[in-house]
Each structure stands twice: as C-alpha cells, then as structure tokens.
N, CA, C and O of each residue as an XYZ file, in Angstrom:
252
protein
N      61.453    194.913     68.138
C      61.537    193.721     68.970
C      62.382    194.066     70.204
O      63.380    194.770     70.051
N      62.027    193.592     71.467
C      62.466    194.165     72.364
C      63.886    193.076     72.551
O      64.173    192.098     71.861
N      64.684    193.708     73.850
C      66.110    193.120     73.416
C      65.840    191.748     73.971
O      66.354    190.876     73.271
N      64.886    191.085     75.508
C      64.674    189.871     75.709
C      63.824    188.916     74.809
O      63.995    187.703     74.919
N      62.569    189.608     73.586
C      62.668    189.033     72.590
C      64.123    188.650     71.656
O      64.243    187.439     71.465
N      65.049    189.377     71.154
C      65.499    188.941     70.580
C      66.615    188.183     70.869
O      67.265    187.600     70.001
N      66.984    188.155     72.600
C      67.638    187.038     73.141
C      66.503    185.601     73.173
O      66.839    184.420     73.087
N      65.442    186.018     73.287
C      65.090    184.389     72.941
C      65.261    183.992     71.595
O      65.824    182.921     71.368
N      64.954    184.530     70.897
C      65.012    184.339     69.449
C      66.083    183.885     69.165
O      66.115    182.780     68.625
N      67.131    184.499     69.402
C      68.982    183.807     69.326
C      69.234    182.548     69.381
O      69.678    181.694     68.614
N      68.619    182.639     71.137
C      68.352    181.343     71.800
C      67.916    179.728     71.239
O      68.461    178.633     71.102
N      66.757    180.275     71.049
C      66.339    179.367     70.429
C      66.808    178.630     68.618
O      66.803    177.505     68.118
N      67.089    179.740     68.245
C      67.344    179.574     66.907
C      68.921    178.562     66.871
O      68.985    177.443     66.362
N      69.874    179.156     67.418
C      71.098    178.737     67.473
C      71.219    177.439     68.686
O      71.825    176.369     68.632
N      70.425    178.003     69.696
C      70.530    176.737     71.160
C      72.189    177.351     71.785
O      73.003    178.079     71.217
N      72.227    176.814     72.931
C      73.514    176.859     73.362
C      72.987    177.733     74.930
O      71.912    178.050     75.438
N      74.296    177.853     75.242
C      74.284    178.203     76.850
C      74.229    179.556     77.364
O      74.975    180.236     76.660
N      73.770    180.153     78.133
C      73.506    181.425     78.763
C      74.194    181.463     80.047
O      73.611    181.161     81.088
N      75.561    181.869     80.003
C      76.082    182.249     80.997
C      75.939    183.266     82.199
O      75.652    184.431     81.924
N      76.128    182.884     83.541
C      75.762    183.884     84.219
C      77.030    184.340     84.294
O      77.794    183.409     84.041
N      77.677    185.465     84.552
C      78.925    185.960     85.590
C      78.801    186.948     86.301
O      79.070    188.113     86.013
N      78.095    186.234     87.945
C      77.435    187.477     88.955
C      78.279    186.568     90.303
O      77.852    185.586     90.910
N      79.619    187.311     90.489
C      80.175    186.960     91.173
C      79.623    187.280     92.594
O      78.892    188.265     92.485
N      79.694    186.714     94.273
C      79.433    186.869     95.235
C      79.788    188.190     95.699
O      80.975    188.508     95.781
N      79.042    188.828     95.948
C      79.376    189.830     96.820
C      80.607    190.163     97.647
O      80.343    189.351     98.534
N      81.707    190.697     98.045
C      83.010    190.969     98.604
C      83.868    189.936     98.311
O      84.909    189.757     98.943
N      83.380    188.997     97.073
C      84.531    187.706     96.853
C      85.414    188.135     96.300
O      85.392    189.245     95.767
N      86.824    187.020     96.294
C      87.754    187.976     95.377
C      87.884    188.266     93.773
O      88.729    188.862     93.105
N      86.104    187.260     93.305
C      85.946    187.975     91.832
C      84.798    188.986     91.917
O      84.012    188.951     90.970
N      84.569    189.864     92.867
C      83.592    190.737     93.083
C      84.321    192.426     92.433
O      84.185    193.442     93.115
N      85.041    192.451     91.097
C      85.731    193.080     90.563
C      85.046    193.217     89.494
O      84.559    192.184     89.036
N      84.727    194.864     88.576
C      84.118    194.867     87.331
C      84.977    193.956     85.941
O      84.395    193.386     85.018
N      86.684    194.052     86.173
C      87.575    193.981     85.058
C      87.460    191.996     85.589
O      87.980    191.077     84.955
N      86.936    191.909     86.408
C      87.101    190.509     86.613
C      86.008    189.871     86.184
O      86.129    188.812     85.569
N      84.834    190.395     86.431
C      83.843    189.996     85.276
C      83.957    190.221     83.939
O      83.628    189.397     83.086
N      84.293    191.026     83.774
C      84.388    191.566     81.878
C      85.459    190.473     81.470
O      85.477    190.195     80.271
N      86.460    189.735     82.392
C      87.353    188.847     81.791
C      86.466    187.623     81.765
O      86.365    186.923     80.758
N      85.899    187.411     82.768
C      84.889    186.174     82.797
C      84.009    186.057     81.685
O      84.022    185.017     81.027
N      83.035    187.257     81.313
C      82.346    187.643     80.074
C      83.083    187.209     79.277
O      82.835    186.143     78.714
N      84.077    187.854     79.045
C      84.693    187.721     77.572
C      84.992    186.260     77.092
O      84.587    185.942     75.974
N      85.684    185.335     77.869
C      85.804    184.099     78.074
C      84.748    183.018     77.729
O      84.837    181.936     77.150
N      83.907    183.569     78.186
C      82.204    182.835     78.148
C      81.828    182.947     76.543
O      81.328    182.239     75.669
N      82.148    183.719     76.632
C      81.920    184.811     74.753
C      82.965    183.725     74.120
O      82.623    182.619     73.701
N      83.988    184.117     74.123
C      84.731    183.254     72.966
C      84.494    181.780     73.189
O      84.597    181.002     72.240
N      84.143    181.307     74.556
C      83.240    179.281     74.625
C      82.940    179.559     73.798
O      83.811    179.386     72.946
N      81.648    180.167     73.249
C      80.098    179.850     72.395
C      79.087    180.611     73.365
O      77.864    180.469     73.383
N      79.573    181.139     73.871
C      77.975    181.418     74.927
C      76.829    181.727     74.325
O      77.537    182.154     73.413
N      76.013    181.877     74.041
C      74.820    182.814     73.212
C      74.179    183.911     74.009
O      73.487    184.732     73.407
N      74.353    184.008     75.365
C      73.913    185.187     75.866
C      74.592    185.508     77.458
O      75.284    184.569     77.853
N      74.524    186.362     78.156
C      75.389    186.456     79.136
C      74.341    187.261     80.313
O      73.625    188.213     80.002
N      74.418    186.650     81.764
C      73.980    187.783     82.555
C      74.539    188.300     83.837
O      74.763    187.810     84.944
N      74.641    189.133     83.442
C      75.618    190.446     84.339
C      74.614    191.063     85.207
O      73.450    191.168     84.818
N      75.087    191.590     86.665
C      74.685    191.827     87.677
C      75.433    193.081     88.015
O      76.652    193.138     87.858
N      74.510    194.406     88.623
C      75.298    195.588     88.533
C      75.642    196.839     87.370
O      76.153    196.544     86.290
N      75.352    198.030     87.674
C      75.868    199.385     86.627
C      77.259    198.918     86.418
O      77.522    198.725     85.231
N      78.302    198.666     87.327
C      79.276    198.774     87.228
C      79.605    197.572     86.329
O      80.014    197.681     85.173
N      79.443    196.721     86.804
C      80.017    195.224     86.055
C      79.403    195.447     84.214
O      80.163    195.115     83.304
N      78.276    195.911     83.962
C      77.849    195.856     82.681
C      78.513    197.168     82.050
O      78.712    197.476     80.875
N      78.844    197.977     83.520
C      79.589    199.118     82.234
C      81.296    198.546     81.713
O      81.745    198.942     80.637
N      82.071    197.650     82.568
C      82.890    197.299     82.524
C      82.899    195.743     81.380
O      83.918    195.323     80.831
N      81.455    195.094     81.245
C      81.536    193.750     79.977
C      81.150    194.530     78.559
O      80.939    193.941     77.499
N      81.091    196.176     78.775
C      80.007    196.785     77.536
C      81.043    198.141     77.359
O      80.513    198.902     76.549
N      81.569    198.363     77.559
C      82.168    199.838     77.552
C      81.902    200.597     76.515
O      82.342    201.746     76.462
C-alpha cells in the first residue's frame, strides 16, 4: 500500500486534522528546527497527518 494510500486510510478511519507547516519563504519561521518544532506540536494536538515543504524541513521533522 502506497504511503498516500495509507494516509488516507488513517484519515479516514480515525478522522481528525492534517496539518500543514510550510512556512513563507524568508519569514522568520522559514527555519528547518522551526518547523520540526511546529511539527512536533501539531503531533502531540492529535494531528493525523502533517505536510512539510522542502529536503531540508522534512529532513529536520524526520531525522
């Protein structure tokens, strides 16, 4: 099952919210450790799935 199958599947099964954290371009949360704090945050809400923008930012919410 591919991995956006089994984010719907999650999805649907459980329900709940899909966070984005794709901060603006040169803003002052345009930082990898500043997303991965945002991620993480979103994560302990309830989030059920998360989407990250960037090599860098996903290597920094995924290490």
């Amino acid at each position: 099952m591919s991995l956006l199958a089994q984010l719907d599947q999650r999805i649907r099964h459980h329900g709940g919210l899909i966070v984005s954290c794709q901060p603006v371009p040169g803003s002052p949360l345009d930082n990898p450790a500043i997303v991965a704090a945002m991620a993480l945050a979103a994560e302990q809400a309830g989030a059920v799935a998360l989407r990250i923008e960037g090599l860098a930012n996903l290597q920094a919410v995924r290490p």
